[in-house]
C-alpha positions in Angstrom: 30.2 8.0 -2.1 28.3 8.7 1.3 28.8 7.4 4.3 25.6 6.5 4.7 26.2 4.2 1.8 27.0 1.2 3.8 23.6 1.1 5.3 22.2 1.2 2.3 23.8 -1.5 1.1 22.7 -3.5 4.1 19.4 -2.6 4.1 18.9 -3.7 0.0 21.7 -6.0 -0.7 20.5 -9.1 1.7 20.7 -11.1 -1.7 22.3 -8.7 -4.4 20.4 -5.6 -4.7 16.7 -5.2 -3.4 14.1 -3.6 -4.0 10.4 -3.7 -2.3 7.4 -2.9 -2.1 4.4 -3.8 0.6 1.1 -2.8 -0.2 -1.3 -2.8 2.7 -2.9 1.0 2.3 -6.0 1.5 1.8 -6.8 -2.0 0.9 -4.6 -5.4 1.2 -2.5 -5.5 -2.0 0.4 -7.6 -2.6 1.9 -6.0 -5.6 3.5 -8.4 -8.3 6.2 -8.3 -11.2 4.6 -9.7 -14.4 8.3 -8.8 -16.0 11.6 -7.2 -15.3 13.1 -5.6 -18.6 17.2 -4.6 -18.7 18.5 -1.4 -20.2 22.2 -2.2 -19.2 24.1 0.8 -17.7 23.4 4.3 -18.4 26.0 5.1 -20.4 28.1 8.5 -19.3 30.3 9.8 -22.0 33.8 10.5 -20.7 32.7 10.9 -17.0 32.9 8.5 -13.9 30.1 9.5 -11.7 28.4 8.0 -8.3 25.2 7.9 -7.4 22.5 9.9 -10.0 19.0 10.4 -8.9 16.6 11.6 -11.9 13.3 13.8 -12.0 10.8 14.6 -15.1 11.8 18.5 -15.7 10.1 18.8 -19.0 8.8 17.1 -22.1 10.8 14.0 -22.9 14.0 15.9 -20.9 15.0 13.9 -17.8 17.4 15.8 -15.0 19.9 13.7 -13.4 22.2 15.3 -10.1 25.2 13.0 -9.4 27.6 13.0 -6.8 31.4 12.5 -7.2 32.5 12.7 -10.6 35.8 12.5 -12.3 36.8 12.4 -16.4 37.0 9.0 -17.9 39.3 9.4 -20.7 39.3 7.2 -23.6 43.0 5.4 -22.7 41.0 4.3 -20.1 42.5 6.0 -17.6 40.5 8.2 -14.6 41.0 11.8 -14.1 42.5 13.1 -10.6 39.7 16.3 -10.8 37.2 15.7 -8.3 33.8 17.3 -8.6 31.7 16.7 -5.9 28.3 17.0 -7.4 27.5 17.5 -11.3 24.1 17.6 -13.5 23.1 16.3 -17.0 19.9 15.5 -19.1 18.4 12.5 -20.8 15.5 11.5 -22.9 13.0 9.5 -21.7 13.8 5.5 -21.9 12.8 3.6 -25.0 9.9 1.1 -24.6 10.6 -2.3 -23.4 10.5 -3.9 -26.2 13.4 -2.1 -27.6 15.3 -1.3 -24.2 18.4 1.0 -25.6 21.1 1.9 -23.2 20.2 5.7 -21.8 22.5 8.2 -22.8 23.3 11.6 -20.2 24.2 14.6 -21.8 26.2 16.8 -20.5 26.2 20.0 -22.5 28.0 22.4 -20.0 31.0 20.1 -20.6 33.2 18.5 -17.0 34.1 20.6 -14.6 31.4 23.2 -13.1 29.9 21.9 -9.4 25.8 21.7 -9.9 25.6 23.2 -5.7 27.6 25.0 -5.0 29.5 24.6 -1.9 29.1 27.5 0.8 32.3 30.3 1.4 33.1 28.0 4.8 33.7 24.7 2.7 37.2 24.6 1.3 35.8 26.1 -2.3 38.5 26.5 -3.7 40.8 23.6 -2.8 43.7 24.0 -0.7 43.9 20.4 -0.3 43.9 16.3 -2.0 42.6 12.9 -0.7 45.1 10.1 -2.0 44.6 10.3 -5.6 42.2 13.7 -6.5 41.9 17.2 -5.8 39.0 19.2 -6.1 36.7 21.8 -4.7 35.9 20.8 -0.7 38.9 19.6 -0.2 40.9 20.8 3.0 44.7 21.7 4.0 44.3 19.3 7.3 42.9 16.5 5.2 39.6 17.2 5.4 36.8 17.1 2.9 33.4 19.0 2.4 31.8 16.3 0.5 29.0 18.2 -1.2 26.9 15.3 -2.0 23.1 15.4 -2.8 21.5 12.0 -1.9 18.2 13.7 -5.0 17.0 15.9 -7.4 15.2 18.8 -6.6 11.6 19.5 -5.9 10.2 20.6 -8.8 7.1 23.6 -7.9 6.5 25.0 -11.1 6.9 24.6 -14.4 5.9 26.6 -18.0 5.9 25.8 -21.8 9.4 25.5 -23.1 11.3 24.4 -20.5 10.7 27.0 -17.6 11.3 25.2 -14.3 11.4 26.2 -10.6 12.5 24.1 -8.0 14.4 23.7 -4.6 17.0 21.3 -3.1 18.6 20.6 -0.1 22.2 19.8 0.8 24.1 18.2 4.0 26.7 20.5 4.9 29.1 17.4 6.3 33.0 17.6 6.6 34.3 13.9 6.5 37.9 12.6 7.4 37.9 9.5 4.9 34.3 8.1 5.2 33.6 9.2 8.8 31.5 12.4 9.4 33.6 14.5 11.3 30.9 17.6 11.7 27.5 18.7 10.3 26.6 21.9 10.3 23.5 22.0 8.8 21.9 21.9 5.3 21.6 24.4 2.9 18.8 25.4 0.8 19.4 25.5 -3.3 16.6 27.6 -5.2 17.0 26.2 -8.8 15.7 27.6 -11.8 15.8 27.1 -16.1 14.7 29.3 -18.3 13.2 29.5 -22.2 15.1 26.4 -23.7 14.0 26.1 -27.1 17.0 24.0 -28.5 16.8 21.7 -25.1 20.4 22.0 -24.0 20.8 24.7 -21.3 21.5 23.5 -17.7 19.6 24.6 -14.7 21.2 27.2 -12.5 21.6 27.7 -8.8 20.0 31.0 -8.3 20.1 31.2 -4.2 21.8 29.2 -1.5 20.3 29.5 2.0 23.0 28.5 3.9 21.9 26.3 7.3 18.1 26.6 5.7 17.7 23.3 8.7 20.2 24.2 11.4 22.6 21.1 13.1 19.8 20.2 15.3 17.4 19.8 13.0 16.2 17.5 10.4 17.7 18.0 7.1 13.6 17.7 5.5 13.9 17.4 1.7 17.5 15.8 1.4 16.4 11.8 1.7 13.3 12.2 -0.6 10.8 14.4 -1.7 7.3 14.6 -3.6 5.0 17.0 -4.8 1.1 16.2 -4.5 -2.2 17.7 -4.2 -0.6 21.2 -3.7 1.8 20.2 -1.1 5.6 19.9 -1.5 6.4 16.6 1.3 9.9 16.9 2.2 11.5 13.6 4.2 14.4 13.6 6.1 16.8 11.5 8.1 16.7 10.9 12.1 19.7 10.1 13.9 18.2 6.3 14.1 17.9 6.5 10.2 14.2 6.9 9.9 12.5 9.0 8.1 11.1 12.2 9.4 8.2 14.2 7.1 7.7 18.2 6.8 5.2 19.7 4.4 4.7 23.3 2.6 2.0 23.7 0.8 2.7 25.5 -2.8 1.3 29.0 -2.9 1.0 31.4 -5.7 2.1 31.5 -9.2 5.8 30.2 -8.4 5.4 28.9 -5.1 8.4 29.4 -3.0 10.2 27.2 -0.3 12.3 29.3 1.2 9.9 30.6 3.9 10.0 28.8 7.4 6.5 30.1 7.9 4.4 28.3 5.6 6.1 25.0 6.9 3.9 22.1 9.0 6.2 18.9 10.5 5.0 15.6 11.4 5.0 14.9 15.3 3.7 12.5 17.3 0.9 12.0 14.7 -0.4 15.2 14.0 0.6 18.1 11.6 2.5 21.4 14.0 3.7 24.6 12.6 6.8 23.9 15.3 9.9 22.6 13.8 11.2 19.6 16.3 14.4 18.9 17.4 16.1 16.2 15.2 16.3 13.7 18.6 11.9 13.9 18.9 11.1 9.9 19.4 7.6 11.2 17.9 8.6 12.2 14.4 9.8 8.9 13.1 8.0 7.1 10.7 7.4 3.6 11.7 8.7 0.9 8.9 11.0 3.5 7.3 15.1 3.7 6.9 17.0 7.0 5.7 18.6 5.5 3.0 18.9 7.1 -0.5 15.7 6.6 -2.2 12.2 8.0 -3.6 8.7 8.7 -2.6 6.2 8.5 -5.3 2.6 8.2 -5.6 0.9 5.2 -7.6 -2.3 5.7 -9.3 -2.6 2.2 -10.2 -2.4 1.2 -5.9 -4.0 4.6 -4.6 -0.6 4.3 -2.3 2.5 6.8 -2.2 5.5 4.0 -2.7 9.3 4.1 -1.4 10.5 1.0 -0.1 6.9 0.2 1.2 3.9 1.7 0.5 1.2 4.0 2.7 -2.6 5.3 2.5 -0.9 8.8 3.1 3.2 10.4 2.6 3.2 10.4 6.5 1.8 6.8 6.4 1.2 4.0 7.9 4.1 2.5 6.1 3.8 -1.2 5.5 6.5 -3.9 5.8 8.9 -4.2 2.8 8.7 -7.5 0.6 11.3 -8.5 -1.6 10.5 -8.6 -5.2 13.5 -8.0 -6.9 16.8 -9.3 -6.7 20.3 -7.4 -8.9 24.0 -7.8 -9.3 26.7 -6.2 -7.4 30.0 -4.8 -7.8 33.6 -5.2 -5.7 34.7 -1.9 -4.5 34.7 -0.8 -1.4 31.1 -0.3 -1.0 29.7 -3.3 -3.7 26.4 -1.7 -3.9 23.9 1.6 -2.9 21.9 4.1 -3.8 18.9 1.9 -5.1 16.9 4.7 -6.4 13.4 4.5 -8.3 12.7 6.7 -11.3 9.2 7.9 -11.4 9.9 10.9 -13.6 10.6 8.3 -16.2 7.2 6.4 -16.5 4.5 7.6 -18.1 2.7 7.9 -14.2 0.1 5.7 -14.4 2.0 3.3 -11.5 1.5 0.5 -14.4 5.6 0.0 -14.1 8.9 1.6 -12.8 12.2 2.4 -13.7 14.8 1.8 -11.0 18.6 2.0 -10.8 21.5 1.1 -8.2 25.1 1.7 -8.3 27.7 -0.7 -8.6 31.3 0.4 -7.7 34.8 -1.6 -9.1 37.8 -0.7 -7.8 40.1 1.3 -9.9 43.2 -0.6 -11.2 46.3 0.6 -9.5 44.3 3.3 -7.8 42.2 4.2 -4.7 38.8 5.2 -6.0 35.8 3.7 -7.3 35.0 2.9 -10.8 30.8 3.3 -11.0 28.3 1.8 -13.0 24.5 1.9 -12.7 22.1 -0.7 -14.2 18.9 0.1 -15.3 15.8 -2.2 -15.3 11.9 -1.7 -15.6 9.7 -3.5 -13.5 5.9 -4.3 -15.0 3.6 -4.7 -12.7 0.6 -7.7 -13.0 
């Protein structure tokens, strides 16, 4: 789980698990559940993974990117094979008035890393925390944790399952849950092709290594959004705001791997300039860098995370409390609240949002994860 995890839990969990939205965009709206629906937990055969994020990647096929994940056998036991980041598929959830479980499907099997990590990053593993082994792990101790905080942005897509997208990666070396260096974050060009029987697993096809350097912002690793021919990539200050950069999508297959077609948000106007990560002008008032999404809502005319704004820059609103979930007792209880707009049939009319819960393992020293799913209805 990442260290940043804590604040997430602090930031949702001031009565169990929270999410929120404030509305006051264009107009003064005050969003309001008609009904909450539970699907239970998604439901993971044999695997024990933290922290999935979802996006829509092509007709009724959902893409979910985890972080740690180990086999969960069926003695009930947990596998000692640490992988730091892994992908699946789903359907789309069934209506709410027959809310099924969702299954992930994992047809590559356990075992392959979704990003890779770079030649600098322990890859193959010389090294074990206190109970697993696995790829980023160190001789001194030391892990490259390897942990995407979101799924891809997706810039293109075809008939039968042709995708292109791009994601971004921390590269962060951790001694138990403290960060002991950053280097920089590296840039993931993903891509599927021709899928006709819906089972094939996107591919890493390039990996920019320090894409964002150290003192940079890390733009498209806490949330991202395509709209109106503009891939919006947000990213962490060292405060925990947010911090915006844009590229608009050009051509057939737009690329993202071009520093040149890039615009950043400082001190309230768009520059071709990439700032320094310390700029008191980039943040984005009434924001936190936790795990999460931006979306845009038809329905309120707003782009949505744990507020809402008139534009993905903002002015974000206050957050209000509208929902309240259970919690787990593992070392970190609860984080990575996450909404799911890929899942909705986008017209902002409801949303699909998870969280994960984490249970100590009997006898051991990791965390056993769950993650509930619920749909909110909105009045």
């Amino acid at each position: 789980m990442s260290p940043l995890s804590l604040r997430s839990a602090i930031a949702l969990l001031a009565c169990g698990t929270a999410f929120a939205a404030s509305p006051e965009a264009r107009t003064t709206i005050m969003p309001t559940v008609a009904k909450v629906t539970e699907y239970g937990n998604l439901i993971d055969p044999g695997l024990n993974r933290d922290s999935c994020s979802s996006t829509y990647w092509a007709p009724n096929k959902v893409l979910w990117v985890c972080r740690d994940t180990q086999q969960a056998f069926k003695n009930g036991t947990i596998g000692t094979v640490l992988v730091a980041n892994t992908v699946s598929y789903s359907t789309l959830p069934s209506p709410p008035s027959d809310p099924k479980p969702l299954v992930l499907h994992t047809p590559q099997g356990y075992g392959p890393l979704f990003y890779p990590l770079n030649a600098d990053e322990c890859p193959a593993p010389t090294g074990c925390g206190e109970d697993v082994c696995g790829a980023g792990f160190c001789a001194d101790g030391t892990r490259w944790v390897g942990w995407p905080d979101i799924t891809p942005a997706v810039t293109f897509r075809a008939p039968l399952g042709v995708v292109n997208a791009y994601g971004w990666m921390a590269q962060q070396r951790l001694t138990g849950l403290d960060v002991l260096n950053q280097t920089g974050w590296t840039l993931y060009h993903v891509t599927s092709g021709i899928d006709l029987l819906g089972t094939s697993i996107p591919k890493v096809v390039k990996q920019i290594e320090s894409f964002w350097t150290a003192d940079q912002i890390g733009y498209g690793t806490a949330a991202n959004l395509v709209h109106d021919g503009y891939a919006y990539l947000y990213g962490a200050t060292p405060d925990r705001h947010l911090a915006l950069a844009r590229a608009p999508l050009i051509g057939l297959i737009p690329s993202l791997e071009d520093h040149s077609i890039y615009e950043y948000w400082v001190n309230g106007k768009w520059t071709g300039t990439a700032p320094v990560s310390w700029d008191p002008t980039i943040v984005l008032e009434n924001t936190s860098a936790i795990q999460g999404t931006v979306y845009y809502s038809p329905k309120w005319k707003s782009f949505v995370s744990i507020s809402t704004a008139p534009n993905p820059e903002g002015p974000w609103s206050t957050p209000v409390q509208f929902y309240s979930g259970s919690i787990g007792n593992g070392t970190l209880p609860t984080y990575s609240a996450l909404a799911h707009p890929g899942m909705t049939d986008g017209t902002g009319d409801y949303i699909m949002l998870t969280w994960t819960k984490t249970y100590l393992y009997p006898g051991g020293h990791f965390n056993v994860y769950e993650a509930p799913l619920i749909r909110v209805d909105w009045k």
